[in-house]
C-alpha positions as CSV (number, residue, x, y, z in Angstrom):
1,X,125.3,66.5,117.7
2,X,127.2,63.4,117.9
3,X,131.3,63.6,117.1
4,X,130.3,61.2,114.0
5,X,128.0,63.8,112.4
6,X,130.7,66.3,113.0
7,X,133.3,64.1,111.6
8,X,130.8,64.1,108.7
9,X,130.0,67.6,108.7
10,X,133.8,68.0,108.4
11,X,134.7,66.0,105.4
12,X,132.1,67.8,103.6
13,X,132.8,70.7,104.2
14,X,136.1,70.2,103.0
15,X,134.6,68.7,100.0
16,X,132.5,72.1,99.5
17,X,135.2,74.1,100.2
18,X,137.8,72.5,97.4
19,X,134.8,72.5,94.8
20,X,134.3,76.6,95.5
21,X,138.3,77.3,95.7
22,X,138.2,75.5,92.5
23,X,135.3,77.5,90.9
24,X,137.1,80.5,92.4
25,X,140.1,79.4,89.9
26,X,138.0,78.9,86.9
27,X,137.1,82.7,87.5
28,X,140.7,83.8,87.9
29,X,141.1,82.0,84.7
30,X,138.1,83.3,82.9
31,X,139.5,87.0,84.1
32,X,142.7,86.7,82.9
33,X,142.0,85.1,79.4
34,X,139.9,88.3,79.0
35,X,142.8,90.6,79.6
36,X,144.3,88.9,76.0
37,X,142.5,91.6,74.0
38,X,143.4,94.7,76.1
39,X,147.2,96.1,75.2
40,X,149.5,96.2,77.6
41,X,151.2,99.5,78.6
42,X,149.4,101.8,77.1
43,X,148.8,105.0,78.7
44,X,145.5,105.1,80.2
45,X,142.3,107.4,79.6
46,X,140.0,109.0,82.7
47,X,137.7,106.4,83.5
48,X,134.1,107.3,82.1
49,X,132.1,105.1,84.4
50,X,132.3,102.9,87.9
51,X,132.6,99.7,85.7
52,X,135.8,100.9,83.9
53,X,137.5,102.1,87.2
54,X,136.7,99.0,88.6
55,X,138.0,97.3,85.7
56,X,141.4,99.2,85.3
57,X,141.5,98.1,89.2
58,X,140.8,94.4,88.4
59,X,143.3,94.5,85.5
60,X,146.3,96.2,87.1
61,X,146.4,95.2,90.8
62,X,146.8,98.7,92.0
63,X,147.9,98.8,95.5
64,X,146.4,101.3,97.8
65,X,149.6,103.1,96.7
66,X,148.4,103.6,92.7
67,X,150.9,100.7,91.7
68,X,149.6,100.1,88.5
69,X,150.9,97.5,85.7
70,X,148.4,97.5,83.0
71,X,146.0,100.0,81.9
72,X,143.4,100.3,78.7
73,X,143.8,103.0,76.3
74,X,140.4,101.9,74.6
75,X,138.6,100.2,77.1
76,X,135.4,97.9,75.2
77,X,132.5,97.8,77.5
78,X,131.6,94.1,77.2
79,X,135.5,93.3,77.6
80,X,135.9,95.5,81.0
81,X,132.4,94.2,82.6
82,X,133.7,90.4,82.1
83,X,137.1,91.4,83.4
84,X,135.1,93.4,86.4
85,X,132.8,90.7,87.1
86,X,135.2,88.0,87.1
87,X,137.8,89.6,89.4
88,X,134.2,90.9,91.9
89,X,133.4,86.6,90.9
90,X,136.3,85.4,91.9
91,X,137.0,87.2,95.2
92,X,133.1,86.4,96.7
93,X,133.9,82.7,95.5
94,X,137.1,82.2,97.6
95,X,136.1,84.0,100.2
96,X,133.1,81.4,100.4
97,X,135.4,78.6,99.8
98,X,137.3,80.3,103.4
99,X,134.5,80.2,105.1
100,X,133.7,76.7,104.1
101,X,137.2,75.8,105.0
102,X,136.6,77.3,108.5
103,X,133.6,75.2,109.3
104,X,135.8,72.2,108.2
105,X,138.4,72.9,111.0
106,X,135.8,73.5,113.4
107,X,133.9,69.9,113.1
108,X,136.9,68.6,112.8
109,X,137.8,69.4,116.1
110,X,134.1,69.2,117.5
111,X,134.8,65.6,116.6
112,X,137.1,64.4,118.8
113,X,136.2,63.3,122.4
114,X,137.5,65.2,123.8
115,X,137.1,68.3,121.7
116,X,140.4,69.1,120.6
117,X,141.8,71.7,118.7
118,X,142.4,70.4,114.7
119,X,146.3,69.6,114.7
120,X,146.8,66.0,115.4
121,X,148.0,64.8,112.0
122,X,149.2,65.8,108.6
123,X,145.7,65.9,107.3
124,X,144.4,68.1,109.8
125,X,148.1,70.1,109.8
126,X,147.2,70.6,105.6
127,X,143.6,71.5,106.1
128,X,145.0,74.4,108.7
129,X,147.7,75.6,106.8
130,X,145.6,76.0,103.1
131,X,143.3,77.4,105.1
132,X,145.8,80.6,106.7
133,X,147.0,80.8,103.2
134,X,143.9,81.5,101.6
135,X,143.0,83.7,104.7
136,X,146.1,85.8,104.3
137,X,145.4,86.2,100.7
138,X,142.2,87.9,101.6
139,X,143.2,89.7,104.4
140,X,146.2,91.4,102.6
141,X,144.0,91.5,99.2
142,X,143.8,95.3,99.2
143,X,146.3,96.4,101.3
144,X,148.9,95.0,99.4
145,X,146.6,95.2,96.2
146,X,147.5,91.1,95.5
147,X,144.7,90.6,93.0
148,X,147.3,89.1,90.8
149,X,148.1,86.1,93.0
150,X,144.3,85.0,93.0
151,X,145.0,82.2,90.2
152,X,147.8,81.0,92.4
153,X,146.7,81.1,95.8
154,X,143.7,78.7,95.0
155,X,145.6,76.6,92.3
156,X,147.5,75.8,95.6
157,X,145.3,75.5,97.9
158,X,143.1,73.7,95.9
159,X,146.0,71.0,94.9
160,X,146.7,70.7,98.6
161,X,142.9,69.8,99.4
162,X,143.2,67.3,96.9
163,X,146.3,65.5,98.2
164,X,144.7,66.1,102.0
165,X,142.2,63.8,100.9
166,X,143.2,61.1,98.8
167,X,146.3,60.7,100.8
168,X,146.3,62.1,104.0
169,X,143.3,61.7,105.5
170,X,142.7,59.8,108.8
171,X,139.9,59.2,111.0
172,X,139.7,61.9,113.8
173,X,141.3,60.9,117.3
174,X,142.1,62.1,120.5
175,X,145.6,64.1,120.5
176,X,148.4,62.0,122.1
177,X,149.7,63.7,125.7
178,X,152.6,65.7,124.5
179,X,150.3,67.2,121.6
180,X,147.6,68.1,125.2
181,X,148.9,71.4,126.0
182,X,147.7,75.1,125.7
183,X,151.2,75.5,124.1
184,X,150.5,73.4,121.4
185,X,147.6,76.4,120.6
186,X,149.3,79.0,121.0
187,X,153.1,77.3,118.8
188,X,151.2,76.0,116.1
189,X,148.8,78.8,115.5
190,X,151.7,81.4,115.1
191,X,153.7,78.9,113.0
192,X,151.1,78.5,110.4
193,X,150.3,82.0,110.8
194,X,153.9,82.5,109.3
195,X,153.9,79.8,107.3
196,X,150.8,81.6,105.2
197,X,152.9,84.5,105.0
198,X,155.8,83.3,103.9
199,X,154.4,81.2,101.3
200,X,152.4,84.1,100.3
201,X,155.9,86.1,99.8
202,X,157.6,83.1,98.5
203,X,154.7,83.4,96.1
204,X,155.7,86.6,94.8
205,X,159.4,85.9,95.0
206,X,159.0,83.4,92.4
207,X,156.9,85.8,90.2
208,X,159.1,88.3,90.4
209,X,161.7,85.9,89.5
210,X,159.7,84.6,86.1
211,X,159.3,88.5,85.3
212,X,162.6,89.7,85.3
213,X,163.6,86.5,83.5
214,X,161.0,87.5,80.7
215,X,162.7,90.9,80.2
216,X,161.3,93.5,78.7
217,X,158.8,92.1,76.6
218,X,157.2,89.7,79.2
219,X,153.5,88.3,77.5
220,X,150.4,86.8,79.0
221,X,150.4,86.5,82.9
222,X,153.4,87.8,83.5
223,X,152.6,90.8,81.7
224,X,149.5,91.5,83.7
225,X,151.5,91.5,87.0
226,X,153.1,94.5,88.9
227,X,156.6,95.7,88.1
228,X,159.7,93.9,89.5
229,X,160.2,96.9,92.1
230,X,156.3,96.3,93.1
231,X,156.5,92.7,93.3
232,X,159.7,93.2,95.5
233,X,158.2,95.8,97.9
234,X,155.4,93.0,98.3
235,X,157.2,90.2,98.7
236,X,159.7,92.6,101.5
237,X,156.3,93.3,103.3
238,X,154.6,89.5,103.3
239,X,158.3,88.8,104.9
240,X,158.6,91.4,107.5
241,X,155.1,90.4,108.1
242,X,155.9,86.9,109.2
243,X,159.3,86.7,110.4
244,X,158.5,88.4,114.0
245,X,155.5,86.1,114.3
246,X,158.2,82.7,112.6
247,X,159.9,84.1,116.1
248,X,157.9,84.2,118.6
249,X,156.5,80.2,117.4
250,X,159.9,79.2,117.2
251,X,162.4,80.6,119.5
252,X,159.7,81.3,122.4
253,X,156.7,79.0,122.5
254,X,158.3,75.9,120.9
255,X,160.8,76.2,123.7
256,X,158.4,76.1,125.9
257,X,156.3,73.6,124.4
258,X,159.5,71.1,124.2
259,X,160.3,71.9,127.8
260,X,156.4,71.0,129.3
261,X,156.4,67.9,127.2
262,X,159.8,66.5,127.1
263,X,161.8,68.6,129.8
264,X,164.0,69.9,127.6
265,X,163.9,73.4,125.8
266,X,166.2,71.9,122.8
267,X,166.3,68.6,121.8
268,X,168.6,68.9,118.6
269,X,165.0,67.4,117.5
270,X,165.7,67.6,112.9
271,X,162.2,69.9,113.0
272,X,163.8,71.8,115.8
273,X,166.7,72.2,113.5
274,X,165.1,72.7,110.1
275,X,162.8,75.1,111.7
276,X,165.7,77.5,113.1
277,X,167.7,77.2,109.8
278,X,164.5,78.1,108.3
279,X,164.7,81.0,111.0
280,X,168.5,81.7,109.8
281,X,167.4,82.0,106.2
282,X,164.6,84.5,106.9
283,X,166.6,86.2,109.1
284,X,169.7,87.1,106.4
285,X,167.1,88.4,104.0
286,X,165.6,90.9,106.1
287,X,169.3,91.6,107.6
288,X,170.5,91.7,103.9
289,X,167.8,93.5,102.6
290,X,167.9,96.3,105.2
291,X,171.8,96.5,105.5
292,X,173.5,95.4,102.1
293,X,170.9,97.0,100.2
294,X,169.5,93.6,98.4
295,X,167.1,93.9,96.5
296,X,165.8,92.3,93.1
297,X,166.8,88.9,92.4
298,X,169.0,88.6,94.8
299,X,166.6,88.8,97.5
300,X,164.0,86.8,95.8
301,X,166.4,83.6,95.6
302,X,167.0,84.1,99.4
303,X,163.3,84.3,99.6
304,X,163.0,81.6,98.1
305,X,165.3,79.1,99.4
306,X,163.9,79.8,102.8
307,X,160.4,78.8,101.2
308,X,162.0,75.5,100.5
309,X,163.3,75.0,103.8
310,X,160.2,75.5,105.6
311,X,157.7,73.5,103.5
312,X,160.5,70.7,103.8
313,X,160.3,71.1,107.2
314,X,156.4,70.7,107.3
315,X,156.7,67.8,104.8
316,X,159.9,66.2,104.5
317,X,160.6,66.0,108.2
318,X,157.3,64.6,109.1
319,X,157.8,61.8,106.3
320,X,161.7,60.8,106.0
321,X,162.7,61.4,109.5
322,X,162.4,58.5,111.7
323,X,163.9,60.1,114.9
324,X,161.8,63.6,115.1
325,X,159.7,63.5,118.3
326,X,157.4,65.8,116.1
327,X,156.6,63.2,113.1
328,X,152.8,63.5,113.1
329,X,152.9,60.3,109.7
330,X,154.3,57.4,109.1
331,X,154.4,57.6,105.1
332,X,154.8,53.1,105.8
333,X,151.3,53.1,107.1
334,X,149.9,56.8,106.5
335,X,149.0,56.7,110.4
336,X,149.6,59.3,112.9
337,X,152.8,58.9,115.1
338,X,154.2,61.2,117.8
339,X,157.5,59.2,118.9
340,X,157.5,60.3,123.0
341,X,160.6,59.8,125.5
């Protein structure tokens, strides 16, 4: 197969894979709309039959550890099978749109001459990083029971794909020679690996955030979700998750990385620096958290500032700095730049 056909393979694949993610939405939406006629806190009956287990399940979010939010005390039948099928609809339809996603990457890279790995620009960077996102999402779906973070994980990723495509996308090309390295594989994949992760718990931070604001009588979405202490234990968890692995890709590999390409393990580099203050930030939440006792909204803010300073890290660096030796676009002429000494 010639690298044009997998270029072409590629782009529609992506195109596939945003159409799915956003059919997956439509069934988040169509779920959740049905959950207007079911109350909210009532005290739920034994389950009569697989479809209303499975819809109690679907409605609440329970966690492996029974932390449910919203239960039925009269539970119609038409009512829980659309809530049921939606949820079952919704999960088969972005787990599609994943492995869509993953073909995407994969003739992305099979494009290039020679084959390359799929990280040589900010369209390529996007595609990876909605992709470990929405692959998170799935892989912690039951063990941290996130059914509730469906709508926004592909309202996200989906936006993302869109602005990959009208705006970011370039023509694929060989990687530049301080991009060639095994270290490049094995730095990025752990950054974006943490980068899922802590968008997924920034995520959650910001939910938690909207519920407490709500009070006691939150309505609607926010009603449907876990409570606060659920949401925080999540959101703890997502963290703790990616923090060792926002470690290991930025105080050890990117090190190494700099030092094989540049000959210098710190170059005071700004996405050097915004990526150990993002480091910092992550840091003091876990440390507060586990020392001080933080909890609640305090710890969700901290979450969530060090949300901001990673994403602008992975966009505003790349776009407003003109002296970062890791500025994969030029927002003057949208092409890919790697400024080398």
């Amino acid at each position: 197969m010639s690298n044009a056909q997998w270029e072409t393979i590629s782009n529609q694949a992506v195109a596939a894979a945003g159409v799915v993610y956003f059919l997956a939405l439509l069934a988040h939406l169509v779920q959740w709309s049905a959950l207007r006629k079911v109350p909210v806190g009532s005290v739920a009956r034994r389950a009569t039959g697989a479809v209303g287990a499975a819809a109690r399940r679907a409605i609440a979010g329970e966690s492996p550890q029974g932390s449910a939010v919203a239960v039925l005390e009269r539970e119609p039948a038409d009512v829980s099978r659309r809530v049921a099928m939606f949820a079952r609809l919704a999960l088969l339809l972005t787990g599609l749109a994943v492995g869509l996603h993953a073909v995407a990457l994969l003739g992305r890279g099979m494009a290039a001459d020679p084959n390359r790995v799929p990280w040589g620009n900010m369209y390529e960077f996007t595609l990876s990083g909605t992709f470990v996102v929405a692959l998170l999402y799935l892989v912690f779906y039951r063990r941290l029971g996130l059914s509730w973070l469906g709508p926004l994980v592909t309202g996200f990723v989906v936006t993302l794909l869109m602005v990959a495509v009208v705006w970011l996308y370039e023509p694929v090309a060989p990687l530049t020679e301080a991009l060639n390295s095994t270290w490049l594989v094995i730095h990025v994949v752990a950054a974006i690996i943490a980068t899922g992760a802590f968008t997924l718990g920034g995520f959650t931070s910001a939910l938690y955030l909207l519920k407490a604001r709500a009070g006691d009588r939150p309505a609607g979405y926010l009603a449907r979700l876990p409570e606060l202490p659920v949401l925080d234990r999540v959101s703890y968890r997502l963290h703790a998750f990616g923090f060792p692995v926002w470690t290991f890709a930025v105080l050890i590999t990117g090190p190494i990385w700099a030092h094989q390409a540049w000959s210098s393990y710190w170059n005071w580099d700004p996405k050097e620096v915004w990526a150990f203050i993002t480091w910092v930030v992550y840091a003091a939440y876990l440390h507060a958290r586990t020392t001080a006792g933080w909890k609640g909204r305090n710890a969700a803010w901290l979450a969530l500032l060090g949300t901001a300073t990673l994403w602008f890290n992975f966009i505003g660096i790349n776009y407003f700095s003109t002296t970062s030796q890791h500025s994969y676009a030029a927002p003057e002429v949208g092409t890919s730049v790697v400024v080398e000494r």
